[in-house]
MILO-963583 format. One line per 8 residues: number of its first residue (from 1); for each residue x, y, z of C-alpha. Coordinates in steps of 0.1 Angstrom, whole numbers. Example, Ala and Ser with C-alpha at 12.3 -4.5 7.8 and 13.67 -1.06 7.14 Angstrom:
BEGIN
1	123 -45 78  137 -11 71 .
# end
This chain:
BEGIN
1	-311 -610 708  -279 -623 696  -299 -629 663  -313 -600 658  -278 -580 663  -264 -602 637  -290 -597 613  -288 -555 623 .
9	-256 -556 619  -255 -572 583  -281 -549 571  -258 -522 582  -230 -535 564  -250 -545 536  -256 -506 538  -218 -496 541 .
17	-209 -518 510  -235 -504 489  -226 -469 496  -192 -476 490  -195 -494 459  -219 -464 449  -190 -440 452  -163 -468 435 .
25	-184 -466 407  -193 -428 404  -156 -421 410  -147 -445 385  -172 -429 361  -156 -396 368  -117 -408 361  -137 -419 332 .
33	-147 -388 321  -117 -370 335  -95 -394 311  -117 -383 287  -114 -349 289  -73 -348 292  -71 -371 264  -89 -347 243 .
41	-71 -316 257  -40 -333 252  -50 -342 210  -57 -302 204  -29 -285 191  -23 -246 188  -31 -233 152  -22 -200 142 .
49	-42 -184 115  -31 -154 93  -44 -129 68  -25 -99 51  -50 -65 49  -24 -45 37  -41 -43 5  -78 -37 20 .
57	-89 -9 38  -100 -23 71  -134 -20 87  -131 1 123  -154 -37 136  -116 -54 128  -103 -84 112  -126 -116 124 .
65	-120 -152 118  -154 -170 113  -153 -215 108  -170 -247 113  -149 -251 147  -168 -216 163  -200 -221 149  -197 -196 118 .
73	-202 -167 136  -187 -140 120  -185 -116 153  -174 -142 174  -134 -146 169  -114 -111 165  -81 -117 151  -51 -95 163 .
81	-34 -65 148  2 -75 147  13 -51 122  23 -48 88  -12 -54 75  -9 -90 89  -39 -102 113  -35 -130 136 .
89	-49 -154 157  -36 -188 177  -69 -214 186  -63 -250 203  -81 -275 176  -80 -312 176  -63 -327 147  -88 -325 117 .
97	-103 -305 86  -119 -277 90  -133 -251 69  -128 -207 77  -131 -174 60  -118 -142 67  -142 -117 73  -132 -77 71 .
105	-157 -66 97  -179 -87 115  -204 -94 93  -213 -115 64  -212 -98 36  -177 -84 45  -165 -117 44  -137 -126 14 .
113	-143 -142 -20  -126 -174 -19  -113 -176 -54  -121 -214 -67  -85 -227 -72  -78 -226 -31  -114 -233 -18  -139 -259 -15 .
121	-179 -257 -25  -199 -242 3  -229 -252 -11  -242 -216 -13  -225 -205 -43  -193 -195 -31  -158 -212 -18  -146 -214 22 .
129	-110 -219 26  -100 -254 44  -70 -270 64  -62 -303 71  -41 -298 110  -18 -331 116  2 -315 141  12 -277 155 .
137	2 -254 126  13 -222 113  -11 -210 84  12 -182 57  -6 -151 55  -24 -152 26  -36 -119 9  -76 -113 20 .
145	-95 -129 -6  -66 -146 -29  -47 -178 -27  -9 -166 -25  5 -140 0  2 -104 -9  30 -88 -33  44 -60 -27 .
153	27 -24 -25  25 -12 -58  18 25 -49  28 38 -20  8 62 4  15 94 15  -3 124 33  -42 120 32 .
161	-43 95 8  -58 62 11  -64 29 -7  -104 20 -14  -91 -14 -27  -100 -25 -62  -70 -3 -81  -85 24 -67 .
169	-73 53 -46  -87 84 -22  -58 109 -27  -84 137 -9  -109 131 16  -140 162 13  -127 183 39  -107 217 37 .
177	-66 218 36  -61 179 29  -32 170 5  -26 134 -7  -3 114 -33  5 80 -41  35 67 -58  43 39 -82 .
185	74 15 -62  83 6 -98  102 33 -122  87 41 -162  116 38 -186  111 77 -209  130 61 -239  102 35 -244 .
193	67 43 -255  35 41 -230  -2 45 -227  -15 46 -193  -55 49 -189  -68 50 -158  -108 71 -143  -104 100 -125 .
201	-130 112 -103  -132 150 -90  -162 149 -67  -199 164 -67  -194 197 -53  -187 224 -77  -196 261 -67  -171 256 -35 .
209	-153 225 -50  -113 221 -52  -88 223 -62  -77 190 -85  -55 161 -88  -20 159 -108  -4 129 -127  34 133 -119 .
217	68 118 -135  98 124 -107  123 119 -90  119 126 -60  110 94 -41  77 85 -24  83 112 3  72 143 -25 .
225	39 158 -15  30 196 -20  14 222 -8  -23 222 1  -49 248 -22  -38 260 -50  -10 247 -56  -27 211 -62 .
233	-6 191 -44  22 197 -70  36 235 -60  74 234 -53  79 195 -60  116 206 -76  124 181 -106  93 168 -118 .
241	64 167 -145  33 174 -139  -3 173 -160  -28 191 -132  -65 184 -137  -77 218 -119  -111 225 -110  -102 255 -92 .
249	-99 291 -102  -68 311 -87  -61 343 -108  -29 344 -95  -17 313 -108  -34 330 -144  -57 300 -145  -89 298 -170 .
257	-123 300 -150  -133 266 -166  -118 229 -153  -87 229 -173  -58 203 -179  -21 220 -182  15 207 -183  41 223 -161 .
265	71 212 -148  93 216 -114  57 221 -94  54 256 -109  18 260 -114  19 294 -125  7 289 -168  29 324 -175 .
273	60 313 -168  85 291 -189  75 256 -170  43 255 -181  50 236 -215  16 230 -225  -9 258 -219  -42 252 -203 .
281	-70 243 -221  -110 232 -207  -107 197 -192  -138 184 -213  -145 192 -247  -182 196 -241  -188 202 -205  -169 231 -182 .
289	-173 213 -153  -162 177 -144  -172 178 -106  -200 160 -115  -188 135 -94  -188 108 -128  -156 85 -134  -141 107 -164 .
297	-114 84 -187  -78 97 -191  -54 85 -213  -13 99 -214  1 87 -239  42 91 -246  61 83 -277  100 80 -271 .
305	109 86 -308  89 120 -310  94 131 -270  58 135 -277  30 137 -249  -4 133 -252  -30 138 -228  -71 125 -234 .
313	-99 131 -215  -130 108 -220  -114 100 -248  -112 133 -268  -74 148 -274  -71 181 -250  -38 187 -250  -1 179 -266 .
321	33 190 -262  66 174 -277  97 181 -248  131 162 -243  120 153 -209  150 132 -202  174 156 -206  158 189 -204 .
329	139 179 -174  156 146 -156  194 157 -165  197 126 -182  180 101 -163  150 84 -186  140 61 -152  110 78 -131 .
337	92 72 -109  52 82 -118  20 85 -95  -8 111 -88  -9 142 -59  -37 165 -52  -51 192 -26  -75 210 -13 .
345	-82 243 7  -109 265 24  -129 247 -5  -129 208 -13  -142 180 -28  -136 141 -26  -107 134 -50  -98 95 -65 .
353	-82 81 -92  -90 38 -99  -59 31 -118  -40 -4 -130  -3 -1 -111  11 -22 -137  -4 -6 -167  30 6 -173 .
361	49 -23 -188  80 -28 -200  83 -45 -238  107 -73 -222  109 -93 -187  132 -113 -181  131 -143 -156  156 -176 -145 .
369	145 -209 -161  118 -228 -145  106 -197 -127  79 -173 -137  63 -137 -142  27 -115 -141  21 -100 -176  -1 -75 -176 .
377	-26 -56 -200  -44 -17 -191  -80 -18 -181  -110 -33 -206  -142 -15 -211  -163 -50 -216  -130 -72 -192  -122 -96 -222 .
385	-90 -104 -228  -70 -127 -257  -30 -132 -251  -14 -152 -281  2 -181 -279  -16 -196 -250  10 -218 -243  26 -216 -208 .
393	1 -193 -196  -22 -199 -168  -51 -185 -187  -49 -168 -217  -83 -147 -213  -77 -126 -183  -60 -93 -177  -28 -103 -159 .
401	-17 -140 -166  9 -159 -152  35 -169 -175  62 -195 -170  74 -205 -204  109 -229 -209  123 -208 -236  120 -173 -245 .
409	88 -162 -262  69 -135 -272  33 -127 -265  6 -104 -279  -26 -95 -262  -54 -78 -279  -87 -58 -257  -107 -30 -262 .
417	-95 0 -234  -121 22 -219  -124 41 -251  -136 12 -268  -103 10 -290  -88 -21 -298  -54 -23 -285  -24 -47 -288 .
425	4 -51 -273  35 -72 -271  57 -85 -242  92 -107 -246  98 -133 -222  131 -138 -220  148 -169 -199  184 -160 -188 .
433	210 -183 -189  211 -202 -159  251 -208 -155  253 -171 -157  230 -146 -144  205 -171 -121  207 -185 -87  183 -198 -65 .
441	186 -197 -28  180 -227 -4  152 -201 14  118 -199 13  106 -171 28  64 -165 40  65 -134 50  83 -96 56 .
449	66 -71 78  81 -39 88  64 -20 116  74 13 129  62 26 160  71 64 173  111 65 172  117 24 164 .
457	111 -1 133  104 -32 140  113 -59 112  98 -94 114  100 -122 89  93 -161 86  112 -187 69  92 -224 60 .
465	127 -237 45  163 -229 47  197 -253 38  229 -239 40  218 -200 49  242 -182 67  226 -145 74  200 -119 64 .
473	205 -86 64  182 -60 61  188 -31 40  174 5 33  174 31 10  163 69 6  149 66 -32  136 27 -34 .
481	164 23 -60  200 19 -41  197 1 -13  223 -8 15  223 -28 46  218 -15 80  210 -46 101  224 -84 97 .
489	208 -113 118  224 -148 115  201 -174 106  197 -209 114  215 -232 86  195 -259 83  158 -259 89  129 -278 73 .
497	105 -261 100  89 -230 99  113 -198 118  107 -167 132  130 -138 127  132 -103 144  156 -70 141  145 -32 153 .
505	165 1 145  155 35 150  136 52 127  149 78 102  134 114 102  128 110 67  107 86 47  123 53 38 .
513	123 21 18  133 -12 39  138 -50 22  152 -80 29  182 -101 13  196 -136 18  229 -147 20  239 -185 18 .
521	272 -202 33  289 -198 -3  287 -158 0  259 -158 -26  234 -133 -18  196 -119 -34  168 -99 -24  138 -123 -7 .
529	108 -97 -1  93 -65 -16  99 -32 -7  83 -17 20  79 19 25  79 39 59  74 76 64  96 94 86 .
537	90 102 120  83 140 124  85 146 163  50 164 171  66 181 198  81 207 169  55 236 172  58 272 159 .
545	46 302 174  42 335 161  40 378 167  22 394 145  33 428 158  69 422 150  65 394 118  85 371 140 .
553	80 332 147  96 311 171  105 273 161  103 252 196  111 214 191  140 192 175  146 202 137  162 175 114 .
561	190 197 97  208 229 100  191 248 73  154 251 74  128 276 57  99 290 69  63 294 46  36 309 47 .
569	6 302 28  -33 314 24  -65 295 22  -60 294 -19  -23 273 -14  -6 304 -25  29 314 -11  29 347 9 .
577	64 346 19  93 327 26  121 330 48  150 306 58  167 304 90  197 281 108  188 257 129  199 274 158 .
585	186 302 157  150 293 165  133 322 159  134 343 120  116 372 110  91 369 79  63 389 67  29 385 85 .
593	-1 384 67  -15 416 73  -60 406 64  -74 384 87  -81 345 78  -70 314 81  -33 305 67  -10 276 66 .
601	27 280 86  53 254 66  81 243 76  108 224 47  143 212 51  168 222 26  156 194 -1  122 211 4 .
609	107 189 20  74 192 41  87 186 82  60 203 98  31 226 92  7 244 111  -30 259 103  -35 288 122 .
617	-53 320 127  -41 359 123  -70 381 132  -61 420 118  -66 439 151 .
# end
């Protein structure tokens, strides 16, 4: 008995041992694995990627982020909006290489073109982008489908324009009562020559097609935008020069029933009156229509010495005038600012111009020694390119080169333009003297954004390096020309780590340029980023409501100034009548239209500029 308990009892214990060493090992397995784990959690490290759009238009699908870490899937990681044109997204990777693309949309085939000199082989006849990750990472936003981070804007939008990307620009969408303009940020210098070419496209429809697209010199800052119909976009600018490409016929302006090209002045588009200084003429020399939705070739050319303008279209001479524009036009002033404006009405079409922002160039740049500058040459009919010397160029055979020469130099570039004519050029490099007009700044700055939203503008910025930096401030200005500070943010001093900066202010009713300067502990001071534009903010609370029976409209909301004037305007963008009022009173009496139709209710402040308008409907009773 005693036997057999003993031997039961073993076996039972035998049992019990095994089970537990069962569970010592399984749990040691899983510490195992659980070590594991944490020890690979604990190796990833957060990596923030970046991309700047502000030059693309974006797909509605968003900004993704497609890489061997996620598989390539190009729908699979949506990057954030965080203003600015800047896109954003933080993963946890382990330390490593990888290899990523930004796609625009979610979809290959939307995905950028990695240009070679910042990409690896794919293998598939293209380049993918690549990081090596060490530690915590912070990727610069890089422009979508270059190497370096965006520059500035070079034309600014306003109204119903849009950028298509490629130089080339929507300024009306096909649909009725649009108005649109874009504006160069850099000024053209009226005492020395140009020759700016660019394609101008006027859209398909013709029997109900309008109304056209205007080259203007002005200024009036990136805020000028006219009235819709008629009056092309260009009616009641003030100062200004215009060269309207019309495809409209309005008998009141005394225009020819053919597509005609004219040159007016102060937005008065009316050819019998003393601002229109060259008289229109058909827009093509063989065709009287050019909505035929074909990229047509302009070429304005100016000579400073004769104050002699020149205007081509598909590369036959329409029209020429010779007028002293800087002082019979500008007071004075020979730097403008230059860009394109358009409408439409009842009747539209699709309106875009592709055009080279830096086409204008002036004869000499000068830059600080070791540092360097962007030449640029107008647009090639067959893309070759030959700038002489080559030396201290990055490459001698494209369009815009970078040039970073250690003495002043001058260089030539020969190409055939759109027209098939050989032209050359010259640009002067010239290096300042160092002891006297250059500084450097211990900052390195990666980025500027400036994001308004409703009555605020929010300002961020990132800094990679900084030694001895006392404070930034951020400054604004009303023309994109004199600029003075509004904010002032102390920095860090000493930094060899990447820093994030913020500032907000409230935004300005009317439309405004923003930038950024640096200021180091020795009071020495320069401007770090590009300008950035913002359109004022028009409270949509403003509406106006009118009677008929007594030509009398009420004004409800907050208006920006004490004087304001009230238009009215038909279908065809012409001006019915026009009254002007104090602030105060609200309410001003002006003449009704008496026919029924459809009719455009503006309201300007006293610089004449657009603060409101209305589309409404008077139905004759």
């Amino acid at each position: 008995m005693y036997e057999l308990t003993k031997r039961t009892l073993y076996t039972k214990l035998s049992k019990v041992n095994s089970s537990v060493r069962s569970r010592i090992f399984f749990l040691g397995c899983l510490c195992v694995l659980f070590s594991s784990f944490f020890s690979s959690k604990a190796l990833a490290v957060n990596v923030t990627f970046q991309v700047d759009m502000s030059q693309m238009v974006v797909s509605p699908a968003g900004v993704y982020l497609a890489g061997d870490f996620q598989g390539w899937n190009p729908a699979l990681t949506l990057m954030t909006d965080m203003g600015g044109g800047i896109y954003a997204i933080t993963l946890d990777l382990p330390p490593g290489t990888y290899a990523f693309k930004y796609i625009n949309g979610n979809t290959w085939g939307s995905d950028e073109t990695v240009p070679p000199s910042c990409g690896q082989d794919n293998g598939f006849a293209g380049y993918n982008r690549y990081i090596t990750i060490v530690d915590e990472t912070t990727i610069p936003a890089v422009c979508f489908g270059q190497c370096s981070l965006c520059e500035p804007a070079s034309f600014v939008m306003n109204g119903d324009a849009t950028a298509l990307g490629g130089d080339c620009y929507l300024i009306t969408p096909g649909a009725e009562f649009q108005t649109g303009a874009f504006w160069s940020n850099t000024q053209v210098d009226l005492n020395v020559d140009f020759d700016f070419q660019f394609e101008l496209n006027l859209g398909t429809n013709d029997p109900d097609g309008a109304d056209g697209v205007v080259f203007v010199l002005h200024r009036l800052g990136s805020s000028a935008l006219g009235i819709t119909g008629g009056g092309i976009g260009y009616s009641s600018f003030g100062t200004s020069l215009g060269i309207e490409f019309d495809t409209w016929y309005n008998s009141e302006y005394n225009d020819p029933v053919e597509d005609h090209i004219a040159i007016e002045l102060n937005g008065v588009v009316d050819h019998y009156t003393p601002q229109n200084i060259g008289l229109p003429v058909q827009m093509s020399a063989v065709n009287a229509n050019t909505e035929d939705g074909m990229d047509h070739i302009v070429s304005i050319s100016w000579k400073a010495s004769t104050q002699t303008l020149s205007v081509y279209f598909d590369c036959v001479l329409r029209i020429q005038t010779s007028y002293d524009l800087i002082n019979l036009v500008f007071g004075g002033e020979s730097l403008v600012f230059w860009g394109f404006t358009g409408a439409t009405g009842l009747f539209f079409n699709q309106q875009k111009v592709c055009a080279i922002p830096t086409a204008m160039q002036t004869e000499v740049v000068e830059i600080c020694p070791g540092s360097g500058t962007q030449l640029s040459a107008g647009p090639s009919s067959n893309g070759i390119y030959s700038w002489t010397p080559a030396t201290f160029l990055d490459d001698a055979t494209i369009a815009s080169p970078m040039a970073s020469p250690p003495n002043t130099i001058t260089y030539q570039v020969s190409y055939q333009d759109l027209c098939n004519v050989t032209i050359t050029k010259q640009v002067t490099v010239n290096i300042l003297d160092s002891d006297v007009a250059c500084f450097f700044l211990p900052v390195f700055l990666v980025n500027f954004s400036v994001v308004p939203q409703d009555e605020l503008i929010h300002f961020y910025w990132t800094s990679s390096e900084e030694k001895n930096s006392a404070f930034y401030a951020v400054e604004e200005s009303e023309d994109g020309v004199n600029f003075s500070s509004i904010l002032q943010v102390n920095s860090s001093g000493q930094s060899s780590s990447v820093l994030s900066y913020t500032a907000s202010t409230s935004r300005e009713k009317f439309d405004r340029y923003y930038r950024l300067r640096h200021y180091d502990t020795d009071g020495f001071s320069a401007v770090v980023s590009g300008h950035t534009f913002v359109k004022g903010f028009v409270d949509d609370a403003i509406q106006i409501r009118c009677n008929k029976n007594r030509n009398e409209c009420y004004i409800m909301g907050e208006l920006p100034e004490d004087m304001i004037s009230l238009e009215v305007v038909n279908a065809l963008g012409k001006s019915l009548s026009l009254a002007h009022f104090l602030n105060e009173q609200k309410s001003v009496e002006i003449d009704l239209p008496e026919e029924s139709g459809v009719y455009m209710l503006v309201l300007r402040n006293s610089s004449g500029e657009v603060i409101h308008s209305d589309k409404v409907v008077f139905i004759n009773q």
